[in-house]
mmCIF file of the C-alpha atoms, coordinates in Angstrom:
data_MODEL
# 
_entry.id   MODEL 
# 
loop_
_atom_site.group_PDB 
_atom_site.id 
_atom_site.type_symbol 
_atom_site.label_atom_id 
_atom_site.label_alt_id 
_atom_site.label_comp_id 
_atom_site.label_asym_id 
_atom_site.label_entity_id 
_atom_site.label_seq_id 
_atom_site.pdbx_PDB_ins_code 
_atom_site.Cartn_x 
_atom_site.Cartn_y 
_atom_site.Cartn_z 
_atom_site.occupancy 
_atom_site.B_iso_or_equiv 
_atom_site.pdbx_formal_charge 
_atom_site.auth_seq_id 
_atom_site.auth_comp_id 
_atom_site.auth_asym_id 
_atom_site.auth_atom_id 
_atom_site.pdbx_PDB_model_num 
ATOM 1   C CA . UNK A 1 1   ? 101.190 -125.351 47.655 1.00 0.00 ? 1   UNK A CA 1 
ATOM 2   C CA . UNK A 1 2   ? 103.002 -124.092 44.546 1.00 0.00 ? 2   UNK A CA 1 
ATOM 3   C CA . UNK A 1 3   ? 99.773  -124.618 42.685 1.00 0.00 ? 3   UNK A CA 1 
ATOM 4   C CA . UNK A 1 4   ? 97.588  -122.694 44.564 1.00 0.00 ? 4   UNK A CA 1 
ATOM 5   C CA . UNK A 1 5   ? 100.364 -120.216 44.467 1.00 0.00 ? 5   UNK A CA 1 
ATOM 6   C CA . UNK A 1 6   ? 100.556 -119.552 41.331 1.00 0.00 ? 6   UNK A CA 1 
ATOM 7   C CA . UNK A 1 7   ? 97.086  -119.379 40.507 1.00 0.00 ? 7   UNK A CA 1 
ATOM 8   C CA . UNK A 1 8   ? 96.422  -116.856 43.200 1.00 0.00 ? 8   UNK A CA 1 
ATOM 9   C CA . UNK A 1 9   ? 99.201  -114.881 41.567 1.00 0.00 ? 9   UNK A CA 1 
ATOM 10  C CA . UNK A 1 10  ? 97.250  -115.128 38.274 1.00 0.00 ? 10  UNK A CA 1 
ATOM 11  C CA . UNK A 1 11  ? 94.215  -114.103 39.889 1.00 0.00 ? 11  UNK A CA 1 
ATOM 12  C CA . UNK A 1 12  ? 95.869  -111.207 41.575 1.00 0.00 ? 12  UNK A CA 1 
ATOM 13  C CA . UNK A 1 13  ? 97.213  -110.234 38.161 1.00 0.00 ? 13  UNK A CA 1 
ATOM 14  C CA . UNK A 1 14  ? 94.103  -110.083 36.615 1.00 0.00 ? 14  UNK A CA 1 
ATOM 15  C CA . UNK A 1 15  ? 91.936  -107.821 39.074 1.00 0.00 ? 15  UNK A CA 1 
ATOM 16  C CA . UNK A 1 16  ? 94.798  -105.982 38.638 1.00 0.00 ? 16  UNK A CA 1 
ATOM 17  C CA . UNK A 1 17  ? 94.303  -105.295 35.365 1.00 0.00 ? 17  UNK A CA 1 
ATOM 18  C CA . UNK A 1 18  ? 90.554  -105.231 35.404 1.00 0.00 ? 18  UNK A CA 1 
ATOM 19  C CA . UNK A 1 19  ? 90.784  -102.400 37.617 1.00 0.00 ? 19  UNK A CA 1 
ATOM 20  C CA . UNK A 1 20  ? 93.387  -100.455 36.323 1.00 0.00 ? 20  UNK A CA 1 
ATOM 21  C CA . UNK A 1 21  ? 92.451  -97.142  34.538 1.00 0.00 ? 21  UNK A CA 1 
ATOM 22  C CA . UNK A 1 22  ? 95.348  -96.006  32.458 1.00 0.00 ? 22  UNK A CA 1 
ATOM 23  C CA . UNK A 1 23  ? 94.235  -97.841  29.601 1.00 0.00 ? 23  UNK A CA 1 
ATOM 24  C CA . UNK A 1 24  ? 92.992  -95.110  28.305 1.00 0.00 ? 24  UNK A CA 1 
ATOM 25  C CA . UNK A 1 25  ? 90.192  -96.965  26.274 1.00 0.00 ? 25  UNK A CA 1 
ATOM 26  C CA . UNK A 1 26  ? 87.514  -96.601  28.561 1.00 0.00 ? 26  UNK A CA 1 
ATOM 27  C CA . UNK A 1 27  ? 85.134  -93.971  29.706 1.00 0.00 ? 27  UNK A CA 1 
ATOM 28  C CA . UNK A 1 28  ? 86.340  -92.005  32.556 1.00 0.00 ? 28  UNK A CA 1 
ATOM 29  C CA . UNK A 1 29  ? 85.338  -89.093  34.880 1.00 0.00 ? 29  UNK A CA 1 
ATOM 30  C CA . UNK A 1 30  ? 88.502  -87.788  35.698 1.00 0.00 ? 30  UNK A CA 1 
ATOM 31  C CA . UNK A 1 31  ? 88.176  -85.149  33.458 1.00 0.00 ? 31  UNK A CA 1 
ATOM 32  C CA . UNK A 1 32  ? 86.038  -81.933  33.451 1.00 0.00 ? 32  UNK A CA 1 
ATOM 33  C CA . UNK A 1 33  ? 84.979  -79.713  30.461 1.00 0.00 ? 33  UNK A CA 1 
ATOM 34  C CA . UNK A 1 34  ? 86.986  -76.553  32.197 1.00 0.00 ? 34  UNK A CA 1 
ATOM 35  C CA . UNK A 1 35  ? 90.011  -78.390  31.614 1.00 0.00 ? 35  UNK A CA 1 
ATOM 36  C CA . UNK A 1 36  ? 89.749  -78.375  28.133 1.00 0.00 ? 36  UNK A CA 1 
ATOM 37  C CA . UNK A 1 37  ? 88.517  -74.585  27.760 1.00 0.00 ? 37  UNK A CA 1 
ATOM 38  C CA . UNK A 1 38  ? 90.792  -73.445  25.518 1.00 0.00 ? 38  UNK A CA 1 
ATOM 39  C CA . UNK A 1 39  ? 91.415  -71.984  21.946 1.00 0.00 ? 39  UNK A CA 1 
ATOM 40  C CA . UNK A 1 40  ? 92.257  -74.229  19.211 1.00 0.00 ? 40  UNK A CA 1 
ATOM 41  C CA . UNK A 1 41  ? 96.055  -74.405  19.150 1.00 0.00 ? 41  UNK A CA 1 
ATOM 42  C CA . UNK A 1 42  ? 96.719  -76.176  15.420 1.00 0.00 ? 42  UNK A CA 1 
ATOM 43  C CA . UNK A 1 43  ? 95.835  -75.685  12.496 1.00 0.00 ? 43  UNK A CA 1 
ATOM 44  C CA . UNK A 1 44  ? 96.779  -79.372  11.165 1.00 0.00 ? 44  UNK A CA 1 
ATOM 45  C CA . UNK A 1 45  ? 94.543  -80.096  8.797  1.00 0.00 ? 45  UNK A CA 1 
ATOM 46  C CA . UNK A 1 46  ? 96.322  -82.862  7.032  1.00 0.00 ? 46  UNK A CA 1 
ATOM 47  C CA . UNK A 1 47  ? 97.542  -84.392  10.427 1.00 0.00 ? 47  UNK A CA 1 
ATOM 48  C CA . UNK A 1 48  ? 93.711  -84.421  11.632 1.00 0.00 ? 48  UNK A CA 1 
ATOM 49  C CA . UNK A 1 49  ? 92.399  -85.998  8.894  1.00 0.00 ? 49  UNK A CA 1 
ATOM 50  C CA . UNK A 1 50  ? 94.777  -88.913  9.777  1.00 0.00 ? 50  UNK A CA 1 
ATOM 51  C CA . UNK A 1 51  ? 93.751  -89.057  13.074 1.00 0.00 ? 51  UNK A CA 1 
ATOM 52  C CA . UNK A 1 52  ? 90.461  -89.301  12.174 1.00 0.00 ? 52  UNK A CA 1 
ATOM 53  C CA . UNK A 1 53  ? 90.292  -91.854  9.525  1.00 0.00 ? 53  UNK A CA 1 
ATOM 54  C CA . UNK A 1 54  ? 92.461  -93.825  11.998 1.00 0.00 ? 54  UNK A CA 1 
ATOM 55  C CA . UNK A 1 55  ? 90.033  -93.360  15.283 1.00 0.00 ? 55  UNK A CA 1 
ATOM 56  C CA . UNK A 1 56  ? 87.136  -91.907  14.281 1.00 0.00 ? 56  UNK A CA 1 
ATOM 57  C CA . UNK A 1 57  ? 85.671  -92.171  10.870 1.00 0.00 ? 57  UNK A CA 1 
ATOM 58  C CA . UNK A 1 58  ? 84.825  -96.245  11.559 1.00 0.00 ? 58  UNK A CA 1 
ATOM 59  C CA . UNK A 1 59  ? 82.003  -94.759  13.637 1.00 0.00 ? 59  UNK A CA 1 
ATOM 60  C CA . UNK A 1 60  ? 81.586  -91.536  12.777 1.00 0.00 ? 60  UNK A CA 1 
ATOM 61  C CA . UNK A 1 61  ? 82.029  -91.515  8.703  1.00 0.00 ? 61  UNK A CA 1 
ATOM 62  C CA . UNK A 1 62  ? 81.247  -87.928  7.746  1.00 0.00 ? 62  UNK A CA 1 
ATOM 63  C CA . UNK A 1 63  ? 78.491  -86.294  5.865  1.00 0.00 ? 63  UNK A CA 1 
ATOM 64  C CA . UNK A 1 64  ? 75.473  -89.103  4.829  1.00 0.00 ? 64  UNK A CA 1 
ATOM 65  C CA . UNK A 1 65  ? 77.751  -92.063  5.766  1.00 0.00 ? 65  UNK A CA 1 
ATOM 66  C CA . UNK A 1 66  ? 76.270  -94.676  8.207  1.00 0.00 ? 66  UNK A CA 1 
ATOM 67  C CA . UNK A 1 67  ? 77.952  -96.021  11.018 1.00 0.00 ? 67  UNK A CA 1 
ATOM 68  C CA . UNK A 1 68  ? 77.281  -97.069  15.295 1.00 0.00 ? 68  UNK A CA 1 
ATOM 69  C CA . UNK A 1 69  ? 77.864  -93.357  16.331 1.00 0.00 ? 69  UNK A CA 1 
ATOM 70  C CA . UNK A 1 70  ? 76.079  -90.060  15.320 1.00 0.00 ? 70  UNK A CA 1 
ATOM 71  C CA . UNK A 1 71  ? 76.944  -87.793  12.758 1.00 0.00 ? 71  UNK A CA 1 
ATOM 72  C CA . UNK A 1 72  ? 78.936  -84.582  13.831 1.00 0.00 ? 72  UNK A CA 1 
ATOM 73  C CA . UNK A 1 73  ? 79.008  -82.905  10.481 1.00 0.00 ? 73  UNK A CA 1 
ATOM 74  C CA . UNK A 1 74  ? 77.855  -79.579  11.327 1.00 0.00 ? 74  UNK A CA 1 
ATOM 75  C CA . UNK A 1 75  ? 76.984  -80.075  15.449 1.00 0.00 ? 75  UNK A CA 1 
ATOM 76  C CA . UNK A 1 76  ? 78.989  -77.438  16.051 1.00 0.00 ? 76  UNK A CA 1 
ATOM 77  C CA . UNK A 1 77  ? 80.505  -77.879  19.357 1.00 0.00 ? 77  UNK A CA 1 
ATOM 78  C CA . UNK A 1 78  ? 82.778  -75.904  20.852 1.00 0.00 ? 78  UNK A CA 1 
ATOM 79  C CA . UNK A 1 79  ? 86.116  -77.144  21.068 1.00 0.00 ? 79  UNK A CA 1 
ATOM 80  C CA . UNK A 1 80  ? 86.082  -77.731  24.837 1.00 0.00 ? 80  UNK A CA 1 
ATOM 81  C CA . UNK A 1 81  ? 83.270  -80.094  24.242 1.00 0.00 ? 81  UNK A CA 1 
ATOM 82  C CA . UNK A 1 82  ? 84.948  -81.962  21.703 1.00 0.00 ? 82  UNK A CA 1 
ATOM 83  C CA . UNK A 1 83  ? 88.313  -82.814  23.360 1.00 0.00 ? 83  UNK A CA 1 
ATOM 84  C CA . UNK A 1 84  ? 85.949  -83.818  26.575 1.00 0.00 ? 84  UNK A CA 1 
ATOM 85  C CA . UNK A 1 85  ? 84.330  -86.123  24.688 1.00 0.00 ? 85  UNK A CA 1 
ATOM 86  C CA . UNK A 1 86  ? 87.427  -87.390  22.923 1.00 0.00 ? 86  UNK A CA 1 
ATOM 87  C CA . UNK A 1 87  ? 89.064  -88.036  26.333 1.00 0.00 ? 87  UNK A CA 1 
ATOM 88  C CA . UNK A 1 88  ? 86.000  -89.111  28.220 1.00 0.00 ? 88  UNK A CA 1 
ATOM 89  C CA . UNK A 1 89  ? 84.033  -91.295  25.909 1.00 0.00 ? 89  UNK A CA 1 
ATOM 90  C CA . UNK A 1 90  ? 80.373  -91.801  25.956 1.00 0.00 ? 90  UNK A CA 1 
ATOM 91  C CA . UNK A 1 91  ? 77.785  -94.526  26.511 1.00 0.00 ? 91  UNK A CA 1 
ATOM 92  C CA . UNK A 1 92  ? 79.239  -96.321  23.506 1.00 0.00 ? 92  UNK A CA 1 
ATOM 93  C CA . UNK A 1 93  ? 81.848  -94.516  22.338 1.00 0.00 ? 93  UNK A CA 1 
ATOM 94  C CA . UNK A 1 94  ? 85.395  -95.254  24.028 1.00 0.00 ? 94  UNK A CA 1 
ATOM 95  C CA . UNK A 1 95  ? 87.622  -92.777  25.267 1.00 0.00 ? 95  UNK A CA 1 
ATOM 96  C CA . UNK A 1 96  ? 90.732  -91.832  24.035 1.00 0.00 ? 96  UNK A CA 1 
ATOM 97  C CA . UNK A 1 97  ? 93.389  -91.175  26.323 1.00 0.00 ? 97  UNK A CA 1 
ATOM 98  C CA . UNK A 1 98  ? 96.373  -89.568  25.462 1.00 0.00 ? 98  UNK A CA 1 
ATOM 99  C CA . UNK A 1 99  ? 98.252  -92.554  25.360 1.00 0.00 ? 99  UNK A CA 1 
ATOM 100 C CA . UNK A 1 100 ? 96.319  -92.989  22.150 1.00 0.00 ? 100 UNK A CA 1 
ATOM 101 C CA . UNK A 1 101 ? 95.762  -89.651  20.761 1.00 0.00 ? 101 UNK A CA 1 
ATOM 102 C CA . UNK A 1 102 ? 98.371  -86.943  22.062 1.00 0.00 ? 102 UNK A CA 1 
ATOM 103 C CA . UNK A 1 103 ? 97.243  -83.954  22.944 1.00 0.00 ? 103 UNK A CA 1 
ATOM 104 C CA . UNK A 1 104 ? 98.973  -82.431  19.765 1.00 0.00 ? 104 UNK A CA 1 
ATOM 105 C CA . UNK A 1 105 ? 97.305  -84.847  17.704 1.00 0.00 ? 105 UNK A CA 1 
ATOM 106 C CA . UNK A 1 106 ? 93.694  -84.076  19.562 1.00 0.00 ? 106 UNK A CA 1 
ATOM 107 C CA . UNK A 1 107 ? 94.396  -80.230  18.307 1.00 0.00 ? 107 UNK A CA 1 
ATOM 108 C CA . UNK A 1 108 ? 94.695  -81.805  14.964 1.00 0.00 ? 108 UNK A CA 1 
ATOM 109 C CA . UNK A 1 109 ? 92.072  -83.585  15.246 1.00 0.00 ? 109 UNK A CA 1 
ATOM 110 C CA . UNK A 1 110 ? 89.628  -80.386  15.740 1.00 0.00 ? 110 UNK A CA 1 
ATOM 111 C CA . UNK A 1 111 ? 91.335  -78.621  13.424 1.00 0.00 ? 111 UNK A CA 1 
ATOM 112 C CA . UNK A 1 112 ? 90.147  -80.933  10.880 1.00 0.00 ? 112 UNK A CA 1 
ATOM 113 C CA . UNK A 1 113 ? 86.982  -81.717  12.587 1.00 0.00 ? 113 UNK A CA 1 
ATOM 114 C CA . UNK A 1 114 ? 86.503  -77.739  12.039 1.00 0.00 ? 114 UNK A CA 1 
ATOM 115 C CA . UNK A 1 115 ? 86.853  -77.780  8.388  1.00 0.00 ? 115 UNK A CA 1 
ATOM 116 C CA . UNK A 1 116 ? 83.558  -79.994  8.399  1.00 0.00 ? 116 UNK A CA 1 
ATOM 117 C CA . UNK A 1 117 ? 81.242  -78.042  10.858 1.00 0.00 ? 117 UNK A CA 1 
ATOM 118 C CA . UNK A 1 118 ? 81.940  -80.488  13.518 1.00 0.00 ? 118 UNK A CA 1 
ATOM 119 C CA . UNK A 1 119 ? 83.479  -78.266  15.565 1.00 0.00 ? 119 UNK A CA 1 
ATOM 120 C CA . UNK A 1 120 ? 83.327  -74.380  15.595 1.00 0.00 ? 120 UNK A CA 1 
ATOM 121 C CA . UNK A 1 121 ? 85.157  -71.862  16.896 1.00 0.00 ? 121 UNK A CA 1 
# 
């Protein structure tokens, strides 16, 4: 009896888990692009750059680098796109939640994304 106990536990545990969304490392469609229709509120350069080496540039290296996700050197999006995509991921490309980028580190984040044509204004 115990047995069975405490493996149903451990299964209970783990759907749980499985189905739990506030990782915030996986794609997600609670979020809508007229949320994040905004203006740019930092100008952080430095502080963006850090975020980006730290989440972004391992896929996404900058201007004739190679890596799994596209270039966004000069794309051009609008911020509004950008933090959308940040938060909501895409086919391969995780999302970040702002339990791992704050939303004062996201601002950063285009503000240095800006300085590179990734984003405009």
């Amino acid at each position: 009896m115990g047995k069975t106990l405490v493996l149903g536990a451990i299964g209970a545990l783990a759907m749980a888990y499985g189905c739990s969304s506030s990782s915030g490392s996986e794609g997600t469609t609670a979020y809508t692009l007229e949320q994040f229709q905004y203006p740019l509120t930092s100008a952080d350069v430095e502080g963006g750059e850090m975020v980006y080496a730290e989440f972004c540039e391992g896929c996404h290296p900058g201007a004739g680098g190679e890596g799994d996700g596209p270039e966004i050197a000069g794309e051009g999006y609008n911020p509004a796109k950008m933090r959308w995509q940040v938060r909501s991921g895409a086919k391969d490309m995780p999302a970040f939640g702002p339990d791992k980028i704050s939303d004062e580190q996201l601002e950063s984040l285009l503000a240095y994304t800006e300085t590179f044509g990734a984003v405009t204004r």
